[in-house]
C-alpha positions as CSV (number, residue, x, y, z in Angstrom):
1,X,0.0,0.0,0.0
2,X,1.0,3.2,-1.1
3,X,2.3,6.1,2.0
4,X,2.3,8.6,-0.9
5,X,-1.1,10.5,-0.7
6,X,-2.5,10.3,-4.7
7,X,-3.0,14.4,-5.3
8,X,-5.5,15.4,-7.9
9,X,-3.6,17.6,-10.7
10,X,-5.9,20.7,-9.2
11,X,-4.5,20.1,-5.9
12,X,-1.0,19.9,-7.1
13,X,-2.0,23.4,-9.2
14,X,-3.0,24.7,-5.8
15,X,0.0,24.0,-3.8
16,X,2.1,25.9,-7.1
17,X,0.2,28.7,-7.2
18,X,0.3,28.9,-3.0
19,X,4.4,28.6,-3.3
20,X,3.9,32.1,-5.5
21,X,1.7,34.2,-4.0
22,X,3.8,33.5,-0.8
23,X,7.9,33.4,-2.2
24,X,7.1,34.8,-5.5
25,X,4.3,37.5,-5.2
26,X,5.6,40.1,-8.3
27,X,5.3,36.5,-10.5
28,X,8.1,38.1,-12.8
29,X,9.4,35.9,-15.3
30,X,12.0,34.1,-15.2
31,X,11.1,32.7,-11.7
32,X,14.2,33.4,-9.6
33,X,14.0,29.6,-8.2
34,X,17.3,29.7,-6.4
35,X,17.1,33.4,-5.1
36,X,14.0,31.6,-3.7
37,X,15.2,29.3,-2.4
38,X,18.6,30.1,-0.8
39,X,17.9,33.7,-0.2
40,X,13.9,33.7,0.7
41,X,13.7,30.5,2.2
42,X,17.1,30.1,4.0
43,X,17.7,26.4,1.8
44,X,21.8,25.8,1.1
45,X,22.1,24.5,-2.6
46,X,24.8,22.7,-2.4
47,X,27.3,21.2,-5.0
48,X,27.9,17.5,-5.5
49,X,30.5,16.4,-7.9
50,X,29.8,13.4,-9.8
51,X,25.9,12.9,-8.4
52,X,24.7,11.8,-11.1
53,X,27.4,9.5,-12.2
54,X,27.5,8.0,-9.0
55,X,24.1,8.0,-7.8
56,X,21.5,8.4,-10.9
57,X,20.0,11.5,-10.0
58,X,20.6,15.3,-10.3
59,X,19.7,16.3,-6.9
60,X,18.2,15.9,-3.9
61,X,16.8,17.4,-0.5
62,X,18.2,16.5,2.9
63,X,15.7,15.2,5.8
64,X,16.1,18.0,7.4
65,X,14.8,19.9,4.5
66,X,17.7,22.8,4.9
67,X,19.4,22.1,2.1
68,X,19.3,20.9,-1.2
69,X,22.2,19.1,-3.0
70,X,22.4,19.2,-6.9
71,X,25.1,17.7,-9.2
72,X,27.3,20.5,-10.3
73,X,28.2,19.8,-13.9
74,X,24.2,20.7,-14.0
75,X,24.5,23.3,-11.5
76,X,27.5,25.1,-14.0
77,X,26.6,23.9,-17.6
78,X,22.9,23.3,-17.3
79,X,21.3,26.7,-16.6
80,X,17.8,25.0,-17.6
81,X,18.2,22.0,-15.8
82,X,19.7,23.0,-12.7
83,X,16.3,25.3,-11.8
84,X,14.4,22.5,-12.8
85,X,15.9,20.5,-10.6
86,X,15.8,23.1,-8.1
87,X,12.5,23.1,-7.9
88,X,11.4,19.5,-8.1
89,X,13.5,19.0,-5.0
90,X,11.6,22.2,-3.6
91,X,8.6,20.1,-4.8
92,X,9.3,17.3,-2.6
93,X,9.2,19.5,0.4
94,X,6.4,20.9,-0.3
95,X,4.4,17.8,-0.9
96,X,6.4,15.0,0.7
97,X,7.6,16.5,3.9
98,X,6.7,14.2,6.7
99,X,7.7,11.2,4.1
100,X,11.4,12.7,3.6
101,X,11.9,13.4,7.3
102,X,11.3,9.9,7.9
103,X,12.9,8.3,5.3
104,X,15.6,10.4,4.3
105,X,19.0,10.4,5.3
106,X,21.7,13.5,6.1
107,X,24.3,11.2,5.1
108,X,24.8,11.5,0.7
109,X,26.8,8.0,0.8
110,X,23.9,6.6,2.4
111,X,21.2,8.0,-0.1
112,X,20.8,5.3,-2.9
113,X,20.2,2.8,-0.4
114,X,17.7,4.4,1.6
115,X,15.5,5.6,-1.9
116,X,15.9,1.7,-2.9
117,X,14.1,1.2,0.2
118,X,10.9,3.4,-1.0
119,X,8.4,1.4,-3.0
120,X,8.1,1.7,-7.3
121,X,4.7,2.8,-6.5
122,X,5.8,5.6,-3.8
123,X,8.4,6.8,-6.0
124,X,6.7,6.8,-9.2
125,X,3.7,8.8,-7.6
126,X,6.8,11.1,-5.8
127,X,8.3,11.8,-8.7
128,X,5.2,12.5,-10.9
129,X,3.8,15.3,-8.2
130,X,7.6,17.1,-8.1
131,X,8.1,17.3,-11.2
132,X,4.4,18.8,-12.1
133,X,5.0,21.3,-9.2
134,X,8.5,22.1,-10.4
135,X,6.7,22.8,-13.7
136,X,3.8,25.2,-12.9
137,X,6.0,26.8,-10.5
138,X,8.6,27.8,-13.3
139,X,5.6,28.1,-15.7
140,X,2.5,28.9,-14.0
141,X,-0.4,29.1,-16.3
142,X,-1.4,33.0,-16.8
143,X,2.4,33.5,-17.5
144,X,2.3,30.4,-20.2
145,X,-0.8,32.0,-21.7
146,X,0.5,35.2,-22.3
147,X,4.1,34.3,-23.8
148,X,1.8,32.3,-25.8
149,X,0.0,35.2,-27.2
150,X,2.9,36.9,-27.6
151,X,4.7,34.3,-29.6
152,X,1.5,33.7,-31.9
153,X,1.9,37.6,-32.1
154,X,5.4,37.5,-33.5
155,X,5.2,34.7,-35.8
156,X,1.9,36.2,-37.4
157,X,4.5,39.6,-37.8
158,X,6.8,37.5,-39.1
159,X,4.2,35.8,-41.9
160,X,4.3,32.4,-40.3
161,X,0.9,30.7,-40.1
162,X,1.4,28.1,-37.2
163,X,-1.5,26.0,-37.7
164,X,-0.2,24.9,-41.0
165,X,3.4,24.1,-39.4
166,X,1.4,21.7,-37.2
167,X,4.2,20.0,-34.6
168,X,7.2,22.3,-35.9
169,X,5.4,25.0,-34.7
170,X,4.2,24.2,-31.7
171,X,7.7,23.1,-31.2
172,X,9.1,26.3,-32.6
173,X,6.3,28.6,-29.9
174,X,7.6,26.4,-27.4
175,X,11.2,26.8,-27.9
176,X,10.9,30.7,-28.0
177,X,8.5,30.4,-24.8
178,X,11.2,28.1,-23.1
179,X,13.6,31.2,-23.7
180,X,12.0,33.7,-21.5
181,X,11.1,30.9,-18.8
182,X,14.5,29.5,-18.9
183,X,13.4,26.0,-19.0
184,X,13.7,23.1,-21.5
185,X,11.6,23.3,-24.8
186,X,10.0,19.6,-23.1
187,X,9.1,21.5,-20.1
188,X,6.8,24.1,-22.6
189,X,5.5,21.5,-24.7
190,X,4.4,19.4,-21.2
191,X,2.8,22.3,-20.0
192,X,1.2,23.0,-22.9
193,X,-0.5,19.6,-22.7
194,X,-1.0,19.7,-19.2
195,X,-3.1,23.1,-19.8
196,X,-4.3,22.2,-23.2
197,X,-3.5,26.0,-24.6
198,X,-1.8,25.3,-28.0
């Protein structure tokens, strides 16, 4: 049986939009996630050479939900990633804070063992609820909607008719979008389908 509570996508929405209107009120774009985070909510990010190698993952939050530890050939050569990854793990506090206290270790070396411990089914649902908070945080919908606009705007100026591009330009919008939100193109073309705008 599953410890992970299921959350309804609106629920998830809610706890985005909550995060904010609390640690992000102007909504300017692109969200300052580690200003945030380090600055606002007093969370080290903290470097980790060779995570991912070592461990299979780009990041994670410690039990004690004070700092956050991110592999740092993301952290320097992955602008887009690194703030994603930023704030999935933010994500994870958020959503799954009495699980990570109690599962959780301080201890890096000891890290892979302890997540082997968590079930497929806790992790999966984990995973699935960060990374959709990670998204609408970085994207939240009335900010999506209007670089939208604009980017329909400009290719109209420019003589490009999108609906007959089809996928290339949807891909195109969402690569221009991904731009201004500094995220991945995959990250636009997700939320896109999560919000059904395009």
């Amino acid at each position: 049986m599953s410890t992970i509570k299921f959350l309804e996508a609106a629920e998830i929405t809610r706890f985005a939009e909550d995060f904010l209107t609390k640690w992000h009120p102007s909504r300017t774009i692109p969200v300052p996630i580690d200003e945030i985070v380090e600055i606002r909510m007093g969370i080290d990010i903290v470097p980790f050479r060779g995570l991912r190698e070592r461990f299979e993952v780009e990041g994670f939050i410690s039990n004690d939900l004070t700092s956050i530890t991110v592999d740092e050939h993301i952290m320097e050569k992955n602008l887009n990633r690194y703030r994603f990854t930023v704030a999935h793990e933010i994500g994870h506090l958020i959503l799954h804070e009495d699980f990570i206290r109690s599962r959780y270790p301080d201890d890096t070396e000891d890290w892979k063992n302890r997540v082997i411990a968590i079930s497929d089914a806790d992790n999966s649902r984990m995973e699935f609820q960060a990374r959709s908070f990670a998204a609408q945080v970085l994207v939240p919908r009335p900010e999506l909607v209007l670089a939208l606009e604009d980017a329909k705007d400009y290719a109209t100026g420019k003589g490009m008719d999108l609906g007959e591009l089809k996928e290339f330009g949807e891909e195109w919008v969402a690569a221009w979008i991904a731009k201004q939100f500094k995220v991945s193109t995959e990250v636009i073309l997700r939320r896109f389908a999560a919000e059904n705008v395009f």
